[in-house]
Steps between C-alpha positions, in 0.01 A plus 500: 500500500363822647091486637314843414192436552211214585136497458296226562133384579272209575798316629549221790321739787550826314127584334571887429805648261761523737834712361847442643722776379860386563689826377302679769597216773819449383609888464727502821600212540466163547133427610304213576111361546407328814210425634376176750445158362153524251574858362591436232821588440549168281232623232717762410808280354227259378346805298874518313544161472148473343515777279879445424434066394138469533579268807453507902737291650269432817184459270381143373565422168668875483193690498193312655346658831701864382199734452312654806181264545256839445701571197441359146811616376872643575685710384890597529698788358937495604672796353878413583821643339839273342771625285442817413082359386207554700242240443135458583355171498139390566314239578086404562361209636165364515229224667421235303142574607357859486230422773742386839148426675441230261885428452617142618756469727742425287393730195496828736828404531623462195614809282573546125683787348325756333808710411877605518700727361868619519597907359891641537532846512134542449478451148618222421294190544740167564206253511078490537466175586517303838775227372696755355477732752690232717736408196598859502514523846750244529694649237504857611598410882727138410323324764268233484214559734655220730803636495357901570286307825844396603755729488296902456137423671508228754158403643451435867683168629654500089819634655669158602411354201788686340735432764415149473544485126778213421791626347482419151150693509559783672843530268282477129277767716736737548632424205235612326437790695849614416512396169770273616377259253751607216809321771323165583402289291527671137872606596556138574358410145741755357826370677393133438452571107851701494650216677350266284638712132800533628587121632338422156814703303751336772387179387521565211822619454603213700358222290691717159808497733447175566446421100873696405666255722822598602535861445882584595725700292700255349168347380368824350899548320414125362174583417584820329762302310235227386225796389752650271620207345108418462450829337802419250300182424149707451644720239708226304145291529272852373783525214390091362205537538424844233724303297297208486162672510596653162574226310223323607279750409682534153416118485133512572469804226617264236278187616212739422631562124573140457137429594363746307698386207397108558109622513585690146567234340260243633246751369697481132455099475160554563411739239647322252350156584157677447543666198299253246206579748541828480497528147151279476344699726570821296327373201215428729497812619477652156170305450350616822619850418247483131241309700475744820215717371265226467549348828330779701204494253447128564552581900204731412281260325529229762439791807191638301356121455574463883326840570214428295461189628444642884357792388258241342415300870508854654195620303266183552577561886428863471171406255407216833533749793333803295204273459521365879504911602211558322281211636652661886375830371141444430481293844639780697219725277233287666621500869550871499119545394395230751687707805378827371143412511570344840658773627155721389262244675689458843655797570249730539359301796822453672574866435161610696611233782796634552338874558302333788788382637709758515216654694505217720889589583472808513259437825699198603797716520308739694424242721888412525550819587216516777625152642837609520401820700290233691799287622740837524174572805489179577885514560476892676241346736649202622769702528349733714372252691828314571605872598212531696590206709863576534391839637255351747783258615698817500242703710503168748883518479549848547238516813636174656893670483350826648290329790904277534662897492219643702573238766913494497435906536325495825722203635814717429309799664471324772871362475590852458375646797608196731867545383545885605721683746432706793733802429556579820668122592658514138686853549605346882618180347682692217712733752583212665610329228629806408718520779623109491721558219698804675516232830577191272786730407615672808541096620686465194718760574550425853609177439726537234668819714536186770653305300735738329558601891610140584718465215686849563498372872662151392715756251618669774592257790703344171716815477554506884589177511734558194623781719618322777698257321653752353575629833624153641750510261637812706635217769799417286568820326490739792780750588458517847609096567864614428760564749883574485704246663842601705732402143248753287298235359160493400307253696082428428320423765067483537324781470283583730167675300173654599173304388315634244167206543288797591631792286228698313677661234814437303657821655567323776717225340656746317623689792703223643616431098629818520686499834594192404720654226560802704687227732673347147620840344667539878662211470648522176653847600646342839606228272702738275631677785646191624643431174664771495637520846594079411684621182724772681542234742607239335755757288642572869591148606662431180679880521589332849636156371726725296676726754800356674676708811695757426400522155265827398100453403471531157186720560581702817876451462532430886775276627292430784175246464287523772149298563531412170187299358484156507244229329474225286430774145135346446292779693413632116423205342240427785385905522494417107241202539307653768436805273396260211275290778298857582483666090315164451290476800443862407403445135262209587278707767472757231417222217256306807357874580409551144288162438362608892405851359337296207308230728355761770347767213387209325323420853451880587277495188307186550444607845371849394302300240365270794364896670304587195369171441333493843445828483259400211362220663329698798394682204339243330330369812400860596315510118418144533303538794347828392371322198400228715273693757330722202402139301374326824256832580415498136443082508286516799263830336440248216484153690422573861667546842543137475769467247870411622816588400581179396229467254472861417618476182368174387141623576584832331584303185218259504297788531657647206439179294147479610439872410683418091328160485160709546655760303554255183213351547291767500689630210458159299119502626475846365643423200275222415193709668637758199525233237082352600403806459611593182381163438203574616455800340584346131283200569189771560635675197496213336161333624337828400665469128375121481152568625488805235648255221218277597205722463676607132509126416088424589404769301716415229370121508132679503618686221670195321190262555232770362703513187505103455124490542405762212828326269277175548203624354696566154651208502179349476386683282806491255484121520101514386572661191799317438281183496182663341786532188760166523150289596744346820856478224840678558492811297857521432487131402166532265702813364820326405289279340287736282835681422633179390251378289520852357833446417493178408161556219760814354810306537340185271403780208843641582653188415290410245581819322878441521452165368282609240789817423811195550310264265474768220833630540667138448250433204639826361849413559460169335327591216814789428735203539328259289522806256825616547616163462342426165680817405828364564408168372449640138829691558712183532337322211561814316834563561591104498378478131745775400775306662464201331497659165828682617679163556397367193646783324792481703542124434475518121808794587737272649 
């Protein structure tokens, strides 16, 4: 995640907007924010955090105690770049209580959100609400907000808390952070499953391996064997049994015709057994064939006489409830002209009641209306005189706080002007402590060139000493402690070898090194001189054991041998060792020289490094002592004559501390000098408002009560007239009653009338029934007489 950009207000000790533009800060380079302990710097990464996860890690209950106590709200705005997006995400938070001077403690601390919102690419909104904002949040960057405090944004003293993490944590952390996840515990899952199918299949092919038995060769040959001879078997079986499953079905086809056949002539014997019956009940038949037409006529005689015979009991009914209807109507005649002429005695009077009432309602709702606008004043009053009071307590309020303001501004005047600085002693004190820095650091200086001197000192006497061991080892290497002895050997003897304890420089060891070998390379040319002169020699004597007198030298060819050499033949051999005895004396003072060459430049250097080091200790001290002199003058201008060099700088500093203890607290004193005033001036502001509120609210509870007084006078006089008319009764009630027995005097004719109209509608009804039924009782008889004469005709017929 890239940080553009940060804007935020109202927050921890920021009041104002403050902006932190990171592309500008971060454009060459890496940057960072510092400040001393207080500044702020902290705020900043609480601003992300905050507007990132709606959370301060250092706050109580994540946000509580976050917005500036002058504030009643904050506000952050974190403009930050990831994977390819830009996003913008904001967030607002406010006081529970809008007022913070009447805030509790723990309510101006307290904060709700008021809003949040998260855009990519600056058209695209990802969320508008608080909890998911931080959903998305979480999503967008893959960190929790735990997890973000941890490992990108780590508050003061949250740095160890990482480090301490135990393993398994701080492994699912970075796990997380590097989507790690997908190897842990879900690839574990994975394997474990896959493990799992697969021993699954292995058992199971072991338990069917385990079912086959033995499964060698020779087994499967026999078992081949056995399945063919089993398939031989199958085919011979298939074969007998189509065989038999046709002639069984041929044998249940001709069960069914021997059934059917049996039934057939069951059904035969029968027949015949019934045919006297049969023939009977033809000749019946025959007779019932001629007599057929007169049975439905005498079906119709004996309905008819069973017709007539109800029809006869329904007409004396009909004939008893027409009669009963009539009697009904003529009473329901009568009570209709006993309502009616009720109806014309009584309602008249109720009719001009009723008139006189509604007059009386029509004031009485007047005088609803007037002592509803009488509590509505009632209610405006007292509530102008409740506001009345909580102004006046205001007013006290107001002009106690500003005689409390007026007071804690002249006691930080006075503060003020106790806690400030002669200029003159604060410029001599600040050169001084000016110049104790530049002295605290030309003693640094000169003691660490001291110490760097001792060590190239101890460096040094090292190498010498180095040196001169390398040098003692001269004593059994040098060239000079040989000698030749009178039979040409080479004989060592002690050399005898100037001190070196007080050389100064390696040169000097060198120099005898070098003669040293001067003396070697000598000797090993004597010594192959001698070798030389030994081999001729030694040729001679044995030349010489070979001549005899009188015989001629095989060189010279002389008969005569005089001095002729003489020896024992081993001059060479000991010329030969001699020689050997100086190349290796040689070759080791040229081997020592080297590792001397090596020791003294090593101790050439250290000793040159020694000279400079001093060199830049008188330095020091000159600078050191320069510095020294110039703070002590400056010390004693600020502090007096009096001041010693041992407490110079002590004094100098306490001086210092004195001057930015005054310097804060004139600064803090100022500040809340600053803050009484404004107080002051909005408590003024405000005592003015309150006292102008005050004089609005007496007028308007003049106002209020002048009204009230005239809306009494007519209510009285509504209520009068309203009594003058209802003689002391409820209108509305002595209404509802008029209306009613209104109603009631038209709903008895009403009634009546409908009676009267039901009454002569049944009577009508009957009377048709009565008739209609005397109709169809002459029908029947009618049509009955012609009936009987048809059977008797019919009769004489058959």
């Amino acid at each position: 995640m890239k940080p553009i950009k940060l804007e935020f207000s109202g927050l921890n000790s920021y009041r104002a907007c403050q902006t932190v533009d990171f592309e500008e800060l971060g454009k060459n380079g890496l940057f960072g924010i510092f400040g001393p302990t207080g500044s702020g710097k902290s705020s900043i990464l609480d601003a992300i955090t905050l507007v990132l996860y709606g959370k301060v890690d250092r706050a109580e209950n994540n946000t509580r105690g976050i917005i500036n106590l002058r504030e009643k709200a904050a506000e952050v705005l974190f403009t930050f770049e990831l994977g390819g997006s830009r996003y913008t995400v904001q967030r607002r938070y406010e006081r529970l209580s809008s007022d913070p001077e009447k805030a509790s403690d723990r309510n101006r601390e307290s904060v709700r959100a008021r809003g949040a919102r998260l855009v990519k690419d600056d058209t695209e909104v990802l969320a508008d609400r608080p909890e998911t904002v931080t959903r998305a949040m979480e999503k967008v960057i893959g960190l929790s907000c735990e997890e973000f405090c941890r490992a990108v944004v780590l508050p003061q003293g949250k740095f160890s808390e990482f480090l301490t993490l135990r393993g398994a944590e701080r492994a699912e952390m970075l796990g997380r952070i590097f989507d790690l996840d997908k190897f842990g515990e879900p690839l574990f899952q994975k394997a474990s499953a896959r493990r799992d199918k697969w021993q699954a299949e292995v058992d199971s092919i072991e338990r069917a391996k385990a079912e086959l038995g033995d499964c060698s060769d020779e087994e499967i040959r026999e078992a081949e064997i056995g399945a063919q001879d089993l398939e031989a078997a199958l085919s011979q079986a298939e074969e007998n049994y189509e065989k038999t499953k046709s002639a069984y079905d041929q044998a249940v086809n001709l069960k069914f015709l021997y059934e059917r056949l049996r039934s057939a002539e069951e059904r035969k014997a029968g027949l015949e057994g019934q045919k006297d019956e049969i023939e009977e009940a033809v000749g019946v038949l025959d007779g019932a064939r001629r007599a057929a037409p007169l049975r439905s006529i005498i079906d119709t005689i004996r309905r008819l006489d069973r017709d007539r015979v109800k029809t006869e009991e329904e007409l004396k009914d009909a004939t008893v409830n027409s009669e009963r209807a009539d009697r009904a109507l003529e009473s329901a005649v009568e009570a209709t002209k006993s309502a009616r002429e009720e109806q014309e005695r009584e309602e008249p009077v109720l009719t001009a009641r009723k008139t006189r009432l509604e007059e009386a309602l029509k004031v009485q709702l007047e005088l609803s209306g007037l002592l509803k606008k009488h509590k509505n004043l009632s209610n405006q009053l007292k509530s102008t005189e409740d506001g009345l009071q909580k102004a006046r307590d205001l007013v006290k309020d107001r002009e106690a706080r500003l005689e409390a303001v007026d007071g804690l501004v002249e006691s930080l005047s006075a503060k003020l002007a106790g806690l400030s600085v002669d200029p003159t002693v604060r410029d001599l004190v600040e050169k001084a402590y000016g110049l104790l820095a530049p002295l605290q650091s030309a003693a640094t200086e000169l003691a660490s060139s001291k110490k760097d001197l001792d060590k190239k000192t101890a460096g040094a006497e090292g190498a010498r000493a180095n040196v001169l061991r390398v040098y003692a080892e001269l004593v059994g290497l040098a060239a000079s402690r040989y000698t030749w002895s009178d039979s040409g050997d080479l004989v060592a003897g002690e050399a005898e070898l100037p001190s070196m304890e007080g050389a100064k420089t390696g040169s000097e060891l060198l120099a005898v090194a070098d003669r040293e070998i001067q003396v070697a390379a000598r000797l090993v040319g004597e010594a192959g001189e001698r070798a030389e002169r030994a081999f001729i020699h030694d040729q001679a004597v044995v030349l010489a054991q070979s001549l005899e007198e009188g015989q001629p030298c095989p060189v010279c060819g002389s008969e005569y041998h005089p001095c002729v050499a003489s020896g024992d033949g081993e001059s060479f051999a000991r010329a030969k060792k001699a020689k050997s005895m100086a190349d290796s004396c040689l070759s080791q003072l040229q081997s020592w020289r080297n590792r001397l060459v090596e020791c003294t430049t090593s101790w050439d250097n250290l000793r040159l490094n020694e000279f400079e080091a001093r060199d830049k200790v008188e330095k020091r001290e000159g600078e050191f002592a320069e510095a020294r002199n110039e703070f002590l003058a400056a010390a004693r201008a600020a502090l007096g004559d009096a001041v010693s060099e041992d407490s110079a700088r002590a004094d100098i500093q306490a001086a210092k501390n004195r001057i930015l203890e005054k310097d804060r607290e004139h600064s803090k004193i100022s500040r809340l000098l600053q803050e009484a005033q404004d107080d002051q001036k909005t408590i003024r502001k405000e005592l003015e408002e309150v006292r102008a509120h005050l004089s609005g609210l007496e007028r308007e509870r003049d106002t209020r009560t002048t009204e009230i007084n005239l809306l009494l006078e007519q209510i009285d006089e509504r209520k009068a007239k309203v009594q003058e008319i209802t003689g002391g009764e409820d209108p509305q009630a002595a209404m509802s009653r008029a209306e009613a027995a209104i109603r009631a005097l038209r709903e008895r004719v009403k009634q009546a009338e409908d009676k009267e109209e039901e009454c002569r509608k049944e009577a009508d009804r009957l009377a048709q029934e009565v008739a209609k039924i005397e109709s169809a009782l002459s029908q029947m008889e009618k049509e009955l007489r012609e009936q009987k004469a048809a059977l008797a005709h019919g009769l004489s017929w058959a």
